[in-house]
N, C-alpha and C positions, 0 to 999 in steps of 0.2 A: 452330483459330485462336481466342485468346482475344476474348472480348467487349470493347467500348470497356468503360471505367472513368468513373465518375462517383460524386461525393460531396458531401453537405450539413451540415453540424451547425447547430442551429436550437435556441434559447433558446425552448422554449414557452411562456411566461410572456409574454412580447412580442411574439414571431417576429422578433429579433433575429438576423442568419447570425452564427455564429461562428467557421465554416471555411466554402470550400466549393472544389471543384475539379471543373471541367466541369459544372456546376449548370446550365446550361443547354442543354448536348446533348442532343438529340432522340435519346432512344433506344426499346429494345423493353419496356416496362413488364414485362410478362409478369403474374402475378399478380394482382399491386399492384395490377390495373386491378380487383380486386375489390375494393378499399377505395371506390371509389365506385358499384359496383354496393349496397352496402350501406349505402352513405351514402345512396340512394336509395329505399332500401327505407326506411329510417328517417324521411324527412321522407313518403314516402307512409301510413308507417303514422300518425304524428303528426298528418296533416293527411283522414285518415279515407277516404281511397282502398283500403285495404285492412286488412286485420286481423291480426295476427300468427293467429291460431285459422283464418284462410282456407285451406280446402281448396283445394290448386293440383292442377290435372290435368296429366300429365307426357306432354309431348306425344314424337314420334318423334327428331325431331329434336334435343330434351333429352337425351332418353334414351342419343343415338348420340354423342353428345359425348365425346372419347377423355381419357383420364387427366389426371390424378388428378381420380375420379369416388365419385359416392356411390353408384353403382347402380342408379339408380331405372327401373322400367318402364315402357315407354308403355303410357299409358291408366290407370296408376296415380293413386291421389291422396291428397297428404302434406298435413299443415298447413306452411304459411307460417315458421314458427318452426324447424323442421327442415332447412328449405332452406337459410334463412339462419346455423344455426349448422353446419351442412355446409359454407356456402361459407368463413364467418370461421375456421373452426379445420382443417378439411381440406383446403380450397382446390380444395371439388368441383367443375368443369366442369361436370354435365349438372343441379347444384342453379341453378349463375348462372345459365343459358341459361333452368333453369324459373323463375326468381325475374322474368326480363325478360319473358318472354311472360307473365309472370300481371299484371304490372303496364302495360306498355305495348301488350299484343297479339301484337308480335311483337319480333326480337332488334333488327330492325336500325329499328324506332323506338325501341326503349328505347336505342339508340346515342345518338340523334340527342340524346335528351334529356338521357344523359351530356354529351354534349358544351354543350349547354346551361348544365346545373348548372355544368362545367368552366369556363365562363369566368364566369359569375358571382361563383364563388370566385376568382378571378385565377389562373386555371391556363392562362396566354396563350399555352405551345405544347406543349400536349397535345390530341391527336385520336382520339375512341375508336371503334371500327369494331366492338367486341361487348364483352360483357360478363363475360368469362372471362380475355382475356390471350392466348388461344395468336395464336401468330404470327400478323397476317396485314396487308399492306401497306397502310399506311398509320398504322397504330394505333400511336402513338409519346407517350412523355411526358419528363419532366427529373426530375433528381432536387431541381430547388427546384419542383416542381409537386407531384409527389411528396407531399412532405412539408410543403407547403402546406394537402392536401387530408389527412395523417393528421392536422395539428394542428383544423382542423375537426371531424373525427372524433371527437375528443378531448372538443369544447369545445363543439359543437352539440349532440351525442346523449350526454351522459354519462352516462346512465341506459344506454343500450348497453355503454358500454367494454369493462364487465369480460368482453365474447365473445369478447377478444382476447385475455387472460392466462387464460384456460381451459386446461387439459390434456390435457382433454376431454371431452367432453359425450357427451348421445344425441341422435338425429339422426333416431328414429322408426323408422328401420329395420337402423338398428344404432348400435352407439358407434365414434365417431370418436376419433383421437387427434390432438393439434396437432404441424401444422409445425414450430412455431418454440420446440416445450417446449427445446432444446438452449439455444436463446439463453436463453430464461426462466429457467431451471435454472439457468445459469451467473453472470449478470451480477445484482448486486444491483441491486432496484429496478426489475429489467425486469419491463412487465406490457401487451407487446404492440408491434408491431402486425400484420402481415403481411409474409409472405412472396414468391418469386416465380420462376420459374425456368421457362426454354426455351432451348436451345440458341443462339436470336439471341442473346436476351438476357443470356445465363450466371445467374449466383447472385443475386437484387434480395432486398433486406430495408429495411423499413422500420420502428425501432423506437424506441419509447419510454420512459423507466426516469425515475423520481421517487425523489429522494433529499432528506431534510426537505421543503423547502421549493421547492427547485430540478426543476425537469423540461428533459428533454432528448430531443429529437425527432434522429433521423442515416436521415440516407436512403445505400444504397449498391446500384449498379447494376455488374453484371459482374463478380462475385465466380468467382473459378475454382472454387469448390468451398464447401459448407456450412460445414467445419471455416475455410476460410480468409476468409471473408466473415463470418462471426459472429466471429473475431479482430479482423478490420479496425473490424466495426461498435462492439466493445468499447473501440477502441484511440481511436475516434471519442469515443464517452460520455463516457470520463475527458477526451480533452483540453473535451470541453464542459462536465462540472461544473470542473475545473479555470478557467476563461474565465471562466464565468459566476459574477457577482455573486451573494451566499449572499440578499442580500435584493433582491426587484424587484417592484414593485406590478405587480399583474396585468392585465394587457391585451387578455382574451380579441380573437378573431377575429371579424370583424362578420358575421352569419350573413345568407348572401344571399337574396333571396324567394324566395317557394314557386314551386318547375317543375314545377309539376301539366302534367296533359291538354290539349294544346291543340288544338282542329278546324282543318278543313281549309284552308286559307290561298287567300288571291286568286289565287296564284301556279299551286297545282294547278289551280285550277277552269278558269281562263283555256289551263293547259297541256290539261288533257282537253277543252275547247271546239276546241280547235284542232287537235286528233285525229280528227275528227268528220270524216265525207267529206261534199263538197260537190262540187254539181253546176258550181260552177265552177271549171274548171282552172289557170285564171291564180292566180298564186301569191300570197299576200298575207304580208304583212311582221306577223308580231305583238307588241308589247310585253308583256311579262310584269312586271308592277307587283307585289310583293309588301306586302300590307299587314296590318296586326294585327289579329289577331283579337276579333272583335265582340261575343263573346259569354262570360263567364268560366263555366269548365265547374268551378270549383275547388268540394269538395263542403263541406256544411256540417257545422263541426267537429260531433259527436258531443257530444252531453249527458253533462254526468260526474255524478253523484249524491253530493253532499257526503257522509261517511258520519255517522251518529248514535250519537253520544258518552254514554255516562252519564253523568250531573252529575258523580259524581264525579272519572271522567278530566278532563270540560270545565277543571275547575278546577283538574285538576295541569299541564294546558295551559297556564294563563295565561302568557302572557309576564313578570309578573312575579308569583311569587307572595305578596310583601309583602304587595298590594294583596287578594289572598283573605283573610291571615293579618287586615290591618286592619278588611276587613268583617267577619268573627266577631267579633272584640272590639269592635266598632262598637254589632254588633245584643245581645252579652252584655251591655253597660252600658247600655244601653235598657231591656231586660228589668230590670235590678236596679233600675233608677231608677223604672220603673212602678210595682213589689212595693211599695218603699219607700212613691211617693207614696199606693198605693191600702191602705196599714198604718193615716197618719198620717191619712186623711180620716174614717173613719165619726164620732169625735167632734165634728166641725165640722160634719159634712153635714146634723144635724139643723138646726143654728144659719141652715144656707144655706137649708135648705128652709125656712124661717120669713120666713127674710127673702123669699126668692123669691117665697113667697103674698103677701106686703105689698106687694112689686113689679107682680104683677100683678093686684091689686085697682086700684092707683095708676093703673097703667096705662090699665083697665078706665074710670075717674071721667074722667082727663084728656080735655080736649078734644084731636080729633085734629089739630089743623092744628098744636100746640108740644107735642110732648113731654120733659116735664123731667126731669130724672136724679131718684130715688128718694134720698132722706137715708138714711146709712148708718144700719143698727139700732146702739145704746148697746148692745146685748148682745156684739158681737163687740169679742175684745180685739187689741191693735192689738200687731205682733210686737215695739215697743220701747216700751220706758216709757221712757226714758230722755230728757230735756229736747232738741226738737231743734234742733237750731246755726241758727244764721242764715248762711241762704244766700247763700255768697261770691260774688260779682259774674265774669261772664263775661268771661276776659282774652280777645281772639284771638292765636291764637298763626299766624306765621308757617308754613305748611309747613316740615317738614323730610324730607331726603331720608335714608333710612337704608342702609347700603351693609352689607354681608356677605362676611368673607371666605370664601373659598371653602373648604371643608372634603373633595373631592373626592379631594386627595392624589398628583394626575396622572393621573386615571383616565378617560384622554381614549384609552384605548386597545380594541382588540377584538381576535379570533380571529374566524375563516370556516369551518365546520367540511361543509359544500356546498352546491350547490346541486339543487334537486329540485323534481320536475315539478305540486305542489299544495302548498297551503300547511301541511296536513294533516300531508304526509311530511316539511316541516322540522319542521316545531313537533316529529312524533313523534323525529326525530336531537336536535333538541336536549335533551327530555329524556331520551334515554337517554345522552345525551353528560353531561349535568350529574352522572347520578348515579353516570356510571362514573368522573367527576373532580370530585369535589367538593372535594379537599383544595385545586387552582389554580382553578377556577371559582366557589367559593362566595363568596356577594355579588355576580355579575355581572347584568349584566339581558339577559335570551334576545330575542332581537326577530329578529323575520322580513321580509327586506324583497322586495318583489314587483318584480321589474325585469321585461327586454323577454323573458329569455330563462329565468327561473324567479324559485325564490322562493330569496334565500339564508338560509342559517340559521346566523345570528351571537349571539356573547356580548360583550356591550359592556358601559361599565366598569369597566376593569382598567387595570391601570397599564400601562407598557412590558414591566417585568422579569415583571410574572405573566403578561401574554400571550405573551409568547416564551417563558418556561415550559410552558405549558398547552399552546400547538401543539408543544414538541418534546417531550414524553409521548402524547401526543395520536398522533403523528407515530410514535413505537417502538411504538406497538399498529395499526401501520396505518390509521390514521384520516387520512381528509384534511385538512391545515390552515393557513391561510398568516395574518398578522400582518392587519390596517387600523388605517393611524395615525391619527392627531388631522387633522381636517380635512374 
């Protein structure tokens, strides 16, 4: 019997639907429930809970996890970083289960805090019961939760993405190869995301393909088979870049707060107090009040160490280089002007030292309560002979306001070429961006600007036609890069 059928097509630029059929049936995720097992890992490693370099120990129960698996032995111990591109590109079982007990203790609290994360993201009817996918009742999602939680993925950890257009990687104890290289291979612009497949659930893919400007997110749940579900998912793509607008300002997804660690809640305590035997029999009625926890366990983020630059890099850095090019010519015409002045003094500096001992003899005689200015010496000559004019009378003049036309040329425009995790790493994309395009970028000004969720690294003034230029060359070399207009 085939699986129910469910489908989404989703504008990522906005999170706009632009198809959707049974978007909301609660079905068997299967997979897919590891795009949030890794979304998890990702805000734990961010927020300094763990380390991609953390040796995990691979408990039994990891270990015994049935297919598709990485292999790992109980009592082993891999790094952190192995697990998690085991689970993104292989979609190893006995990696997720180790990825959840290294991070929450065990599977079934690292659920709870899926479930957590889940609705923070507005993932309103998905329920996750472990961290792998294989069947088990209760564990159900939609295909607009889905792909709710891949556009997060996307736009939260973008410094991750690229473990999902991988073909394959090493894994530490072996190389892996990806799920989902067939779609990647096939559809232009595809560069991710996951996979997903159990007999409830049939064939789940959830992928995403960038083309210029445009990105497109298709979730499809109960595909009868790989060949036939990576059809569908393609047949989905085209009708969404077809739909979707070529130009649409960007509206990433609001990234929900940290679901760190949290103790033990009123609610357990009061239930274990009431487990407790007591010497009397009569039965008592207990209220279990659930209330928030008292204490924040969230750990404190990790020290990053600026790194140190050579003068000479610092100043290929600057954001604008004019402003280097004017200080050299600033401090060169200093220099010359000094040479100059200190060519034309030695015949005069006798003349000044002569006078200066007159000055301070005068000085020396004067009483000290009026000091009177020294009579110039008749020996210095005065730089005009020439009769001088009689000094014209002070008109006032009225303020005037002086206005400038604008010489700009429409250069109210920019490129976005990404975003990235220190300010360090834009500044260095920008100038490598500048000099692999210098023929549409030169004369723009590089600026970096620090928002809530990085730092982006933009080229502003440019007109319309050279920034739509620039991002689609930009754009045929794989570079990410979408327009900001005037405003």
């Amino acid at each position: 019997m085939a699986a129910p059928y469910a489908a989404l097509v989703m504008d990522a630029r906005n999170g706009e639907v632009l198809h959707a059929r049974n978007a909301d049936t609660r079905l068997h995720p299967a997979s897919l429930t590891k795009m949030m097992t890794l979304y998890i890992v990702f805000e734990a490693v961010q927020n300094g809970e763990i380390s991609m370099d953390t040796k995990v120990r691979i408990s039994k129960k990891a270990a015994a996890e049935p297919p598709s698996k990485l292999g790992l032995r109980p009592g082993s111990r891999i790094q952190l970083r192995y697990l998690v591109r085991a689970a993104a590109i292989k979609s190893a079982n006995d990696a997720s289960t180790a990825i959840a007990e290294a991070i929450s203790g065990s599977e079934a609290a690292f659920a709870r805090r899926m479930n957590r994360t889940a609705k923070a993201l507005g993932m309103s009817r998905t329920t996750f019961k472990n961290a792998h996918g294989l069947t088990e009742s209760g564990h159900m999602s939609t295909a607009r939760d889905m792909t709710i939680l891949g556009r997060h993925v996307l736009y939260d950890y973008p410094q991750y993405y690229n473990l999902f257009s991988r073909r394959s990687a090493d894994a530490g104890i072996k190389r892996v190869a990806h799920t989902n290289r067939r779609f990647l291979n096939s559809y232009r612009g595809a560069d991710g995301i996951k996979t997903g497949y159990t007999r409830a659930a049939g064939f789940n893919l959830t992928a995403s393909a960038e083309r210029g400007s445009e990105r497109i997110i298709v979730t499809v749940f109960g595909g009868n088979s790989t060949a036939s579900r990576n059809a569908q998912v393609a047949k989905l793509m085209d009708l969404g870049f077809n739909r979707a607008p070529t130009r649409m300002a960007l509206r990433t997804p609001r990234k929900p707060p940290y679901m760190g660690r949290v103790g033990k809640s009123t609610t357990e305590t009061v239930i274990a107090k009431s487990q407790t035997p007591s010497t009397n029999t009569r039965a008592k009625s207990i209220r279990v009040v659930a209330a928030a926890v008292t204490k924040s366990l969230r750990p404190t983020a990790r020290p990053v160490a600026e790194p140190v630059l050579p003068d000479a890099l610092v100043a290929e850095l600057k954001e604008d280089i004019q402003s280097v090019l004017a200080e050299v010519q600033t401090e060169e015409v200093q220099e010359v002007a000094a040479t100059s002045a200190q060519a034309a003094l030695p015949v005069a500096s006798a003349k000044a030292a002569t006078a200066a001992s007159a000055t301070a003899a005068a000085a020396k005689t004067a009483p000290s309560a009026s000091v009177k200015p020294v009579v110039r010496p008749r020996t210095i000559v005065l730089a005009s002979a020439s009769t001088r004019q009689p000094a014209q009378p002070v008109v006032a003049r009225e303020s005037e306001v002086v206005t400038r036309i604008s010489t700009s040329g429409g250069r109210h425009w920019g490129i976005n070429v990404g975003r990235y995790p220190s300010r360090f790493a834009a500044e260095k994309a920008l100038l490598k961006t500048a000099l692999s395009e210098m023929a549409t970028l030169d004369g723009s000004l590089r600026k970096v600007v620090n928002g809530a969720r990085g730092f982006d690294a933009n080229f502003m003034g440019l007109t319309r036609e050279s920034a739509d230029l620039a991002c689609r060359r930009l754009q045929a070399r794989q570079v990410t890069c979408f327009m900001i207009g005037p405003g």
